[in-house]
KOLTI-953610 format. One line per field, with one value per residue (C-alpha): x, y negated, z negated; chain. Coordinates in pm, whole numbers, plus 50000, padded with zeros to 5 digits. Each point is the difference from the previous one (the first is absolute). Example, Ala and Ser with C-alpha at 12.3 -4.5 7.8 and 13.67 -1.06 7.14 Angstrom:
% KOLTI-953610
xx	51230, 50137
yy	50450, 49656
zz	49220, 50066
unit	A, A
END
This chain:
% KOLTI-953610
xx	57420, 49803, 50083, 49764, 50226, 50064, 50348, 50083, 49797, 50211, 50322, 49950, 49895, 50287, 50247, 49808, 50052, 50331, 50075, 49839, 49688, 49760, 49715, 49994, 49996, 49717, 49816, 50088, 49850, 49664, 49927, 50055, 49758, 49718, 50056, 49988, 49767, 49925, 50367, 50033, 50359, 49835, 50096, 50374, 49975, 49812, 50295, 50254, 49843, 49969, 50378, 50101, 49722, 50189, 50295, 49865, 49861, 49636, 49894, 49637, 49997, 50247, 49776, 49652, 50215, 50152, 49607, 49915, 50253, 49875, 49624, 50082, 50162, 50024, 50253, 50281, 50154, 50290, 49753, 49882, 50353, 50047, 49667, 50135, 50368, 49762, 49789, 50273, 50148, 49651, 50014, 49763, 50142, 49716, 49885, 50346, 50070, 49654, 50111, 50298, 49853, 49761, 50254, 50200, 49680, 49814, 50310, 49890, 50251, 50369, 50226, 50259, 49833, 49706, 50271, 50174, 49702, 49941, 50344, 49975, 49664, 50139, 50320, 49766, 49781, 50311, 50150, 49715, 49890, 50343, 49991, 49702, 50200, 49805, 50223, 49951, 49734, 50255, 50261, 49723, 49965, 50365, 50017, 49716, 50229, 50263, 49796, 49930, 50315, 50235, 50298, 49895, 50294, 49917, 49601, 50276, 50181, 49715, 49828, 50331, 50008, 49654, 50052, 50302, 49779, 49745, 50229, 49879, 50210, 50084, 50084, 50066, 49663, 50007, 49757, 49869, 50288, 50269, 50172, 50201, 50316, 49838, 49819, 50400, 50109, 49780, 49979, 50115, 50372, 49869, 49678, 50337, 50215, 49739, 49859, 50395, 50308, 50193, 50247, 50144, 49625, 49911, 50328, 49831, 49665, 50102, 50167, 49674, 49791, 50158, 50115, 49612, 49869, 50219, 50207, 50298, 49923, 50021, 50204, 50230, 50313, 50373, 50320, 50136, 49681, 50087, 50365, 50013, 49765, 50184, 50064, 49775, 50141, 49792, 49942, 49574, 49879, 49603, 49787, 49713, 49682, 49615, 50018, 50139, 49644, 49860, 50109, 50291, 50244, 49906, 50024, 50317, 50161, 49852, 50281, 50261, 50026, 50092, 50253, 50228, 50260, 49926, 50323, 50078, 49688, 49671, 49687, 49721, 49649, 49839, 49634, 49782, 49730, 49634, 49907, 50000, 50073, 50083, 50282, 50239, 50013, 49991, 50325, 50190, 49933, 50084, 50342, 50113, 50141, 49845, 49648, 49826, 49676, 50009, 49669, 49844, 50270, 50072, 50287, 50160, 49884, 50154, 50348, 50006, 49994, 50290, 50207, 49962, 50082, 50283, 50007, 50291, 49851, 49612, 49880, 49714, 49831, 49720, 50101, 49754, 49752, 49679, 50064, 50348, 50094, 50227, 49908, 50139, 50291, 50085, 50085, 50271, 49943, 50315, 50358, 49919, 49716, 49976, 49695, 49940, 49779, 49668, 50017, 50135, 50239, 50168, 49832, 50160, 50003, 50301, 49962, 49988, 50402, 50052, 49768, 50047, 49974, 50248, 50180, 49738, 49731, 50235, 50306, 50315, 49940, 49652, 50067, 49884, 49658, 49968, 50058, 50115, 50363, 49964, 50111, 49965, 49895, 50081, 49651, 49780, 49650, 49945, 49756, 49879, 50117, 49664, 49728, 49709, 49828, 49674, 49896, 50099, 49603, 49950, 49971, 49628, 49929, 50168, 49759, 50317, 50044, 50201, 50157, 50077, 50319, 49913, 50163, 50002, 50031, 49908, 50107, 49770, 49822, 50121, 50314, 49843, 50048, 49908, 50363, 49984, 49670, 50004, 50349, 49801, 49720, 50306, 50086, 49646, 50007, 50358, 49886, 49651, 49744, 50216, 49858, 50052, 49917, 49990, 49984, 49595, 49965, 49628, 49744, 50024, 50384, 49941, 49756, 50238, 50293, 49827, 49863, 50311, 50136, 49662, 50148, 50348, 49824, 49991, 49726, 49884, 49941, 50375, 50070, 49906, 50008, 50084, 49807, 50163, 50138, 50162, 50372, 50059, 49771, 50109, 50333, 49878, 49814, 50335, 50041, 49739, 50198, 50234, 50167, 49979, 50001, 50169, 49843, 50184, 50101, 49930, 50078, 49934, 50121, 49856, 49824, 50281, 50165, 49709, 49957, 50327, 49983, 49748, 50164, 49841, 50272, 49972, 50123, 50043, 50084, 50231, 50032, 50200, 49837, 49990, 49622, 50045, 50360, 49889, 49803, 50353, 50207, 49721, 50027, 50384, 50020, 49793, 50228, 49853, 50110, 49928, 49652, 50114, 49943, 50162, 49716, 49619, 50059, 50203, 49753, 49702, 50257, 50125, 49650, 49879, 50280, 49956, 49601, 50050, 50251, 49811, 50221, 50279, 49715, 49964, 50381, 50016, 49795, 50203, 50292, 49905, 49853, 50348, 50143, 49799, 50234, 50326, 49924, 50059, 49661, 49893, 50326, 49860, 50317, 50254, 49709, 50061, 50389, 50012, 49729, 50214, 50318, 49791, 49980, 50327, 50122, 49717, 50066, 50408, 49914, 49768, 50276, 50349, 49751, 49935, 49625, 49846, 49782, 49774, 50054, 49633, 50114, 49814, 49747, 49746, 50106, 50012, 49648, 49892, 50162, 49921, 49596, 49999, 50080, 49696, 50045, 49765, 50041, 50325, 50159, 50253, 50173, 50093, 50205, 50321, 50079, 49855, 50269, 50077, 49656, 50001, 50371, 49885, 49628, 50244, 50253, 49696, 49879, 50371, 50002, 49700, 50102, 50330, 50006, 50229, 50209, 49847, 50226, 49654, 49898, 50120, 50354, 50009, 50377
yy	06642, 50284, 50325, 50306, 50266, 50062, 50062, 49747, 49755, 50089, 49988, 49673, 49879, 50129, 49844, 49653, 50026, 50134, 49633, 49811, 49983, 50183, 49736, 50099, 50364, 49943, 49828, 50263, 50269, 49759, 49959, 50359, 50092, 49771, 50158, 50359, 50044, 50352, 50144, 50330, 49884, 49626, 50124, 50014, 49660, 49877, 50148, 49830, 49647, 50036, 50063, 49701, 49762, 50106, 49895, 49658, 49981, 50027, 50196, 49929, 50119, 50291, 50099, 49996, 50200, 50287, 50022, 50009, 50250, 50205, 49936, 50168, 50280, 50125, 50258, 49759, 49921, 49747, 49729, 50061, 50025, 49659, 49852, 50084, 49774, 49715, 50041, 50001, 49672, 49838, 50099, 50287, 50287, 50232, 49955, 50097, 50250, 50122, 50009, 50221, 50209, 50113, 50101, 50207, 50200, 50048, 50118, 50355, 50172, 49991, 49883, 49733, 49762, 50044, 50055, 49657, 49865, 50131, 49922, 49654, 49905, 50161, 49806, 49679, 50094, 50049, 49671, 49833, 50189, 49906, 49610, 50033, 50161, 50352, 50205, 50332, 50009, 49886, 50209, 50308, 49874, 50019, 50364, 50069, 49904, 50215, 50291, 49991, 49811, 50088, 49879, 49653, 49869, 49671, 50118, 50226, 49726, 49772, 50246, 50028, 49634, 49934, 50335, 49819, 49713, 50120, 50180, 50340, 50266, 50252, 49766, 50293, 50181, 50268, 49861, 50244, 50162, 49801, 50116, 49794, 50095, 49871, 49696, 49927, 50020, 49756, 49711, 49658, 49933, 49723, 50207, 50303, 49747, 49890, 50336, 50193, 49889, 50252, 49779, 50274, 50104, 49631, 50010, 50279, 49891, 49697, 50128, 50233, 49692, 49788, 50299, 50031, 49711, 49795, 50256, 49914, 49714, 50011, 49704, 49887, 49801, 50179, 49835, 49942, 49800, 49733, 49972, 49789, 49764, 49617, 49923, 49721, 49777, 50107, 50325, 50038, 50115, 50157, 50064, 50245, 50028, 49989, 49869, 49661, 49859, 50003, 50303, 50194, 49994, 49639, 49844, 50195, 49888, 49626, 49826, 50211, 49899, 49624, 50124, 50162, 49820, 49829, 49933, 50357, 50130, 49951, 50165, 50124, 50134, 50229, 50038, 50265, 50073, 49837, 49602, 49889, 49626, 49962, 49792, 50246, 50057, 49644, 49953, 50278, 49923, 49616, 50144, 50161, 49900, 50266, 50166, 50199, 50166, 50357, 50110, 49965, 50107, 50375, 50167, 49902, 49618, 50005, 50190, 49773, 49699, 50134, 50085, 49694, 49810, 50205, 50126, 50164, 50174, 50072, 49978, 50298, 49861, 50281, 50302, 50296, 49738, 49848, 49813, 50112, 49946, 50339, 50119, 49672, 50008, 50356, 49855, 49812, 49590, 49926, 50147, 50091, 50038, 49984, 50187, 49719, 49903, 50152, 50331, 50168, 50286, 50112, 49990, 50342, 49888, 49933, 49659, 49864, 49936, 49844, 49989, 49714, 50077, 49974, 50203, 50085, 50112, 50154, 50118, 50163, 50332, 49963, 49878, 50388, 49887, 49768, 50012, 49670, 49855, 49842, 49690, 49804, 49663, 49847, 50074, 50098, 49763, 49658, 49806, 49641, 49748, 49776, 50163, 49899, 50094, 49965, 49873, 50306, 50085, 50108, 50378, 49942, 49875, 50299, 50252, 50095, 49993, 49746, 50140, 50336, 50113, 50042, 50206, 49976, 50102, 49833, 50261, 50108, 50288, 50243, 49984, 50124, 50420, 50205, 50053, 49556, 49997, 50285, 49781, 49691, 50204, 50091, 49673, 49886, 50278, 49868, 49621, 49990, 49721, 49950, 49914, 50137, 49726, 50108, 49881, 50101, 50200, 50109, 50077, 50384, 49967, 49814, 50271, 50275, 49847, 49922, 50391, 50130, 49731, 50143, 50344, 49933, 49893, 49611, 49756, 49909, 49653, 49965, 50022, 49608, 49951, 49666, 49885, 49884, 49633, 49825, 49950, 49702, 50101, 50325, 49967, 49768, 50272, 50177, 49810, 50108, 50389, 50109, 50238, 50167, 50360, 50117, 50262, 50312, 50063, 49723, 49706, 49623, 49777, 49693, 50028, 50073, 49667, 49833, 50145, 49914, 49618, 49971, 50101, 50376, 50269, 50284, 50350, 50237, 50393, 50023, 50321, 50062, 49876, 49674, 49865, 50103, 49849, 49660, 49881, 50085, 49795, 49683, 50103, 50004, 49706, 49791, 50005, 50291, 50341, 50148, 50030, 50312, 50318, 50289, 50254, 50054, 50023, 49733, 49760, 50123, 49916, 49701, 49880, 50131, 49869, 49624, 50036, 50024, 49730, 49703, 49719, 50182, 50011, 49663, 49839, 50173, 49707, 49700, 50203, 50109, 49604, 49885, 50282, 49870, 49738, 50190, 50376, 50194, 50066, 49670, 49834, 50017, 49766, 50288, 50269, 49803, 49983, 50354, 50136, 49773, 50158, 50387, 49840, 49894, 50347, 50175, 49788, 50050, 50402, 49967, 49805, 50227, 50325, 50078, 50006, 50240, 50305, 50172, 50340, 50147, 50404, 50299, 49765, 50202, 50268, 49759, 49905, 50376, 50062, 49675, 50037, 50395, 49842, 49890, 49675, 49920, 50312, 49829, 49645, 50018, 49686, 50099, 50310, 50024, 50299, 49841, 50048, 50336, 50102, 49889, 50157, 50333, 49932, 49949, 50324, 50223, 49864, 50002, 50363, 50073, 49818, 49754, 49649, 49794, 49737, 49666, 49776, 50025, 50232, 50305, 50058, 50364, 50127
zz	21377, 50073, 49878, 49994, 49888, 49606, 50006, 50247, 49754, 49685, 50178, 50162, 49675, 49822, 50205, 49931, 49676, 50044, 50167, 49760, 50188, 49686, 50054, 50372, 49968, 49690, 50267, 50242, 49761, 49977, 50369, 50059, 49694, 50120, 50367, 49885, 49665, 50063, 50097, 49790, 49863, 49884, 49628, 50119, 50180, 49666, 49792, 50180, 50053, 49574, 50007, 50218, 49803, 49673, 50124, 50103, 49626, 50146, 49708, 50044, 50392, 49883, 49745, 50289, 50277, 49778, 49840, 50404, 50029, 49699, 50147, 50329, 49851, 49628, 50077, 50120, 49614, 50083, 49971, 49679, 49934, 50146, 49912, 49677, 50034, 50071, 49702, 49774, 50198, 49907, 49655, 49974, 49835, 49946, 50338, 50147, 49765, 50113, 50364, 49981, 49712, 50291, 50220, 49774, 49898, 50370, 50145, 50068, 50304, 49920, 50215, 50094, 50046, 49667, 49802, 50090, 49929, 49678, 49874, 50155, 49814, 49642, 50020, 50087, 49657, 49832, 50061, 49949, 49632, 49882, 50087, 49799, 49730, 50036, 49951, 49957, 50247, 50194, 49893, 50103, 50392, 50042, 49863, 50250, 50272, 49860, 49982, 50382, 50114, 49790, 50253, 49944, 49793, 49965, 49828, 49789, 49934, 49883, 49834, 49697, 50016, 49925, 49708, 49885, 49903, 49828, 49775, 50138, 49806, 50161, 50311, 50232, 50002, 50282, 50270, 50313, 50112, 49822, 49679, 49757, 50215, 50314, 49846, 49893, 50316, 50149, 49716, 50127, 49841, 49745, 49895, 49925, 49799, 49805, 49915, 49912, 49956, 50217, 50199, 50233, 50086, 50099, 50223, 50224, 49972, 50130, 50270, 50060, 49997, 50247, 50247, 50015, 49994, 50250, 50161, 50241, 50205, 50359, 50042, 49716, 49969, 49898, 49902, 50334, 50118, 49747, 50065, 50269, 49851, 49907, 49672, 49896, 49767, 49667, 49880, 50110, 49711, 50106, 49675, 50115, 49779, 50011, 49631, 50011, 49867, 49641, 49937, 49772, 50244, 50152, 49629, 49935, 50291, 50039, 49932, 50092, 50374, 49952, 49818, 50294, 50125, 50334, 50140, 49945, 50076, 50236, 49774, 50228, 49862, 50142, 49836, 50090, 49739, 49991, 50142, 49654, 49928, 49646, 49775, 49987, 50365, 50129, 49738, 50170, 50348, 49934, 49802, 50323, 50330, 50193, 49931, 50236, 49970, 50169, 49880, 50291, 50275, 50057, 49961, 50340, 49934, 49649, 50098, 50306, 49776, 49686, 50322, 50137, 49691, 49944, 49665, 49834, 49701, 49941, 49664, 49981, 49697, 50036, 50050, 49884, 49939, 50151, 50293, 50117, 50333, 49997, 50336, 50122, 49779, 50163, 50319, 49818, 50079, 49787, 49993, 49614, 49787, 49613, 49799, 49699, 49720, 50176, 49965, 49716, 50115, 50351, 50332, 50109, 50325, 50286, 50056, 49660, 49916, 49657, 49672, 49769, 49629, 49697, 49748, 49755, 50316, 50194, 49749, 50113, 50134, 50067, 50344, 50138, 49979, 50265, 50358, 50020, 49894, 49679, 49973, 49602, 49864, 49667, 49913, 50316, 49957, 50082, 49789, 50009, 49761, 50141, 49957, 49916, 49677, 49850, 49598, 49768, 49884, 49632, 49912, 49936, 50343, 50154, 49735, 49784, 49675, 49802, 49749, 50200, 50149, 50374, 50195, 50418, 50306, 50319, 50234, 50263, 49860, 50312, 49770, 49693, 50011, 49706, 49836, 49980, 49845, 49732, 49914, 49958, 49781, 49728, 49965, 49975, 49728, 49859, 49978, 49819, 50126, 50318, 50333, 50330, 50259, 50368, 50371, 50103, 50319, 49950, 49754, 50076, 49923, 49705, 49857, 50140, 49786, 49713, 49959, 50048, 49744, 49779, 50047, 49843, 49742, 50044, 49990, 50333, 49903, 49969, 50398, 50088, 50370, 50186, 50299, 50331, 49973, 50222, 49976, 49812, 49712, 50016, 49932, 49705, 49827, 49912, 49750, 49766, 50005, 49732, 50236, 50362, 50012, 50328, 50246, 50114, 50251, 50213, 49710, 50008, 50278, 50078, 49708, 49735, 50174, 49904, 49651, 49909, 50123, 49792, 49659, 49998, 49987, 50176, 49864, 50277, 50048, 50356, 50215, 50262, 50307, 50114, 49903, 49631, 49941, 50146, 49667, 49791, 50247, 49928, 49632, 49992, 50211, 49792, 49710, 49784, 50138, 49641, 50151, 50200, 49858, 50081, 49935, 49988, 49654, 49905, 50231, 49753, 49703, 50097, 50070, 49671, 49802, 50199, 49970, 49602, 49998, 50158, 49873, 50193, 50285, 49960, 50006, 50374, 50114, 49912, 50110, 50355, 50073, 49947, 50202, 50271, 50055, 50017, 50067, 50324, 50058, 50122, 50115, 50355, 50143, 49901, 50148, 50309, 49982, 49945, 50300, 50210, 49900, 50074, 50341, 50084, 49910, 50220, 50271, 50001, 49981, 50289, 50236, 49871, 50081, 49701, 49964, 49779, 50143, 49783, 49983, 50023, 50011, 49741, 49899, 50158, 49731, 49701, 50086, 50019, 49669, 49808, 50121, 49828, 49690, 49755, 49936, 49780, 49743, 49912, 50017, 50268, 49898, 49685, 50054, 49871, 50241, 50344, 50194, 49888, 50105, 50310, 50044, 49889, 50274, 50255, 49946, 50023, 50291, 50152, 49936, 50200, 50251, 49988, 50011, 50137, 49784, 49930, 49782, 49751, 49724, 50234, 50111, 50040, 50018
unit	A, A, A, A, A, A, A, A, A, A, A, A, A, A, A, A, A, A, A, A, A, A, A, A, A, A, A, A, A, A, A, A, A, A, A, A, A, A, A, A, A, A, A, A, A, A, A, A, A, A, A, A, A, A, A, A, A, A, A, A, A, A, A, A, A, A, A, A, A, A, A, A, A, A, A, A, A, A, A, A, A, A, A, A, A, A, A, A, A, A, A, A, A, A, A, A, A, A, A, A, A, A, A, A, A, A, A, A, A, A, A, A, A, A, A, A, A, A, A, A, A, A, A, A, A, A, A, A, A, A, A, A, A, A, A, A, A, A, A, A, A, A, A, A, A, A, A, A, A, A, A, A, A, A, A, A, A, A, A, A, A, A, A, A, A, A, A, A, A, A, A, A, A, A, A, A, A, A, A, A, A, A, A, A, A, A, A, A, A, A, A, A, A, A, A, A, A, A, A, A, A, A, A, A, A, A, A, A, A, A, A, A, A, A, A, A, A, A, A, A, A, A, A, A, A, A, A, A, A, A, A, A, A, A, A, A, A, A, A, A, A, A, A, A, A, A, A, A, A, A, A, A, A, A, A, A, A, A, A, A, A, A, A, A, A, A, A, A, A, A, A, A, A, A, A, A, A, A, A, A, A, A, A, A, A, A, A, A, A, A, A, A, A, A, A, A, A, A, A, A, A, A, A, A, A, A, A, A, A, A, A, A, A, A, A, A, A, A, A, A, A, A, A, A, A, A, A, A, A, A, A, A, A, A, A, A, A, A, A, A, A, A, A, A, A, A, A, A, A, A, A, A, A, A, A, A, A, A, A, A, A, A, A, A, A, A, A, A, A, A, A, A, A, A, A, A, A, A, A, A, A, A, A, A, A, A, A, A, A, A, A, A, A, A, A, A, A, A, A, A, A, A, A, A, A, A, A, A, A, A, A, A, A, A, A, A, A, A, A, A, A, A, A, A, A, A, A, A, A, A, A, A, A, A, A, A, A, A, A, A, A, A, A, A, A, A, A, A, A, A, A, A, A, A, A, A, A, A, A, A, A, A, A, A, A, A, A, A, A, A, A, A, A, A, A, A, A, A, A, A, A, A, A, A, A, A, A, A, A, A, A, A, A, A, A, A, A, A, A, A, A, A, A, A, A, A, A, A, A, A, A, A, A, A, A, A, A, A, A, A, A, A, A, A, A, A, A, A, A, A, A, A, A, A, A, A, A, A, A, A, A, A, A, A, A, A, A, A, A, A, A, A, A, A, A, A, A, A, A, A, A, A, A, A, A, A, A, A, A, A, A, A, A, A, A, A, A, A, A, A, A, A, A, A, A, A, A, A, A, A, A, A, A, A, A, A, A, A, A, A, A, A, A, A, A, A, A, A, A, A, A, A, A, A, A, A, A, A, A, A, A, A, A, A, A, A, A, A, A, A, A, A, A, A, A, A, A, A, A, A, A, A, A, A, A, A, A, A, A, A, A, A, A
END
């Protein structure tokens, strides 16, 4: 084929590729090369041939036509950018670090198109310095994108996240043009839960969050398109998640699904996270009678496919999380669709209908915080009755000391905030020769945490931090603690479950919002809600008074082991009964017209009020007068300008 012009060349090759013809275009882009070596747009030929060879996994001939590219002209920076990509595929992290720190420092002219670049080649540094567990230095190229893009939510977004880990107090910093308001505004919903417990606030951020971030769809389904659909003779039960692997939710969930009832009900999987082949995933996908992977289809592909298999009720077991599908889910490929287990809180969206929790997450009154209808199991988390764990190891093995009382707290340390940790220093202080043994994130965190714990007057030496382990032996390790101290306000989950199977008890302070009531409906569950404190200071007693008392410490064992066999918790069969029962009553509201719709009005004022608050001067959670502040927030702003009625907080006369 013989093409002279340049932008004849890339569209013909673009629509080879396009038709799964890449290795024809490449060659394409070869013969036209070798035809024309002295064209004066070669390095934008070069670039492109790089591009389609990196997506053919020719790294090495990649690698030789962006360096062509960069030969013929040292101005053009997307293939250093690129050149860059391939590095890191290869393993060379300096070198592609190297790359894109050279575009982000020659780019002199601003415009559109420098600026992309810029912000394209930090985020790439970024990315790449925190797989390497940099850091801060990566934590620094984000805020350089802020600074000249501030409008980039998702940089904004990653930027807390990556603060949240490294135990950066304060968290909201004012960056570039962003104050703490703003920086509020933009967080992701799970980086706001875990940083205040301000349940109305999450509600609108929520709603903020997904309005932004997936819009309205141009095509979605309503009511009446489902109605003239046949019954089928099961209730098709779809469980959505890109979790169901080794992973909290896959091991919480892995033998829940052979559980359901199969002549009342057809289970379909949908999986949609990475193309990872482990135990826990083969077990779920051989426990089910429909699993599909939709990682690789788009959104039409995958809706095509839950339409065609006709699912009643959609399981969203991701919600605000990494992974979701939500765009997808906003077209509506089910008559209803249930927020569970995944995400700790409301989606705040309009296509999100029930939210499965229980009585102690979600009490009685509490049901203004969620967008979703609340619907209530016996106790709302599954667990696993099989699963596998390791040999307990002795203390000394793990570095702790025998004869110490060792206090934990396996919580990711994005849930540690300053109010937790200065409680964990006074009982350090109450409970002489005591041990604080944490998760590790980094050596910088560990040498951030054990300053501050320095600074309160504790001996550094007294934070002990756990490596990574896989899960088997992790869960084994709990065993060698005395007791787990819960995080506030986004508590133990998955890994309170797991303390508590093991014989650890787990004393806990909840809030009002859903992530930090969670850990007391495990606790209560489990057979010992005496564990649940009622205030920051009767968690510090209560741990004290337990930490002094390790014979009392001691007879929780014994008794939680037996509880295994009989407690709520881990009766997974009556978890099953119950879900099942959820569904029935969903599905009979969906065909007598009675399906919930979330009522999504004012939120855009509860977020403006709830981000001018500072949450980190005081602990939102604990309050006693929360409501009444936000009542008296919202009068003032009614009388500058008034607000219609909500069924919330605000009911204005």
């Amino acid at each position: 084929m013989q093409i002279e012009n340049v932008a004849d060349l890339f569209g013909t090759a673009q629509q080879m590729a396009s038709a799964g013809q890449a290795p024809q275009a490449a060659a394409l882009y070869r013969d036209w090369l070798a035809r024309h070596p002295s064209d004066p747009l070669g390095h934008a030929v070069y670039f492109n041939y790089g591009v389609l060879l990196s997506g053919l996994d020719d790294l090495a001939g990649a690698a030789a036509a962006f360096g062509e590219a960069i030969k013929r002209n040292a101005t053009f920076l997307p293939p250093f950018i690129n050149l860059g990509v391939v590095y890191e595929r290869l393993g060379a992290t300096e070198p592609a670090i190297s790359h894109w720190a050279h575009a982000t420092a020659t780019l002199a002219a601003v415009s559109g198109d420098s600026l992309a670049y810029k912000t394209t080649a930090l985020k790439h540094i970024a990315r790449v310095l925190e797989s390497v567990q940099r850091h801060a230095q990566a934590e620094e190229h984000l805020r350089q994108i802020i600074e000249i893009a501030p409008t980039q939510r998702d940089v904004v977004q990653h930027w807390i996240s990556l603060r949240q880990r490294q135990c950066a107090w304060p968290l909201l910093e004012p960056v570039g043009a962003l104050d703490r308001p703003a920086l509020l505004r933009g967080m992701a919903p799970l980086s706001l839960v875990t940083h205040t417990d301000d349940p109305m606030l999450a509600l609108a951020l929520a709603a903020s969050y997904s309005r932004a971030e997936f819009g309205v769809p141009a095509d979605f389904r309503t009511d009446a398109d489902f109605a003239a659909r046949p019954p089928s003779p099961r209730l098709r039960i779809g469980y959505l998640s890109s979790d169901l692997r080794s992973h909290a939710i896959g091991h919480l969930t892995a033998d829940m699904y052979r559980l359901h009832d199969r002549d009342r009900y057809e289970v379909f999987v949908y999986y949609c996270g990475i193309p990872q082949e482990d135990a826990v995933k083969a077990r779920i996908r051989g426990s089910v009678e429909h699993w599909c992977d939709i990682t690789p289809m788009d959104d039409d592909a995958a809706l095509a496919r839950m339409l065609a298999d006709g699912i009643d009720i959609l399981v969203d077991i991701n919600g605000h999380t990494r992974g979701a599908r939500t765009r997808l889910l906003s077209r509506r490929p089910a008559p209803v669709i249930v927020n569970w287990l995944g995400y700790a809180g409301t989606m705040g969206t309009p296509y999100h209908h029930y939210i499965l929790g229980d009585e102690v997450i979600i009490p009685a009154g509490s049901e203004r915080y969620y967008s979703e209808a609340v619907r209530r199991l016996p106790c709302y988390q599954p667990n696993d009755r099989h699963r596998t764990v390791g040999a307990v190891p002795t203390r000394a093995a793990l570095g702790l000391p025998e004869d110490a009382v060792v206090f934990c707290s396996f919580n990711g340390t994005q849930k540690i905030t300053p109010f937790g940790f200065d409680r964990w220093m006074q009982v350090l202080r109450g409970v002489p020769g005591s041990v604080l043994w944490l998760l590790k994130s980094s050596d910088a965190v560990d040498v951030k945490l054990r300053e501050r714990a320095q600074a309160a007057g504790i001996d550094p030496a007294r934070l002990i931090f756990a490596p990574m382990a896989g899960n088997a032996d992790h869960v084994a390790r709990y065993a060698a603690a005395d007791l787990f101290l819960d995080t506030a306000p986004y508590g133990a989950h998955t890994t309170a479950s797991d303390a508590l199977w093991m014989g650890t008890p787990v004393l806990t302070l909840p809030g009002r919002g859903f992530a930090s009531r969670v850990c007391a409906s495990l606790v209560r569950a489990a057979g010992v809600p005496e564990l649940v404190c009622d205030t920051p200071a009767d968690y510090v007693a209560q741990a004290i008074a337990l930490g002094q008392d390790p014979a009392r410490l001691r007879a929780y064992r014994p008794r939680l082991l037996a509880f295994r066999e009989t407690s709520l918790l881990y009766d997974t069969q009556n978890f099953v009964r119950h879900i099942e029962q959820a569904f029935d009553g969903m599905w009979q509201d969906f065909r007598e017209g009675r399906l919930p719709r979330p009522d999504l009005s004012n939120l855009d004022t509860y977020l403006d009020l709830g981000a001018a608050e500072d949450h980190e001067a005081q602990e939102t959670g604990t309050l006693p007068d929360y409501e009444a502040r936000w009542q008296q927030r919202l009068a003032r702003r009614h009388a500058f300008q008034k607000l219609p009625p909500d069924g919330r907080l605000w009911s204005p006369p």
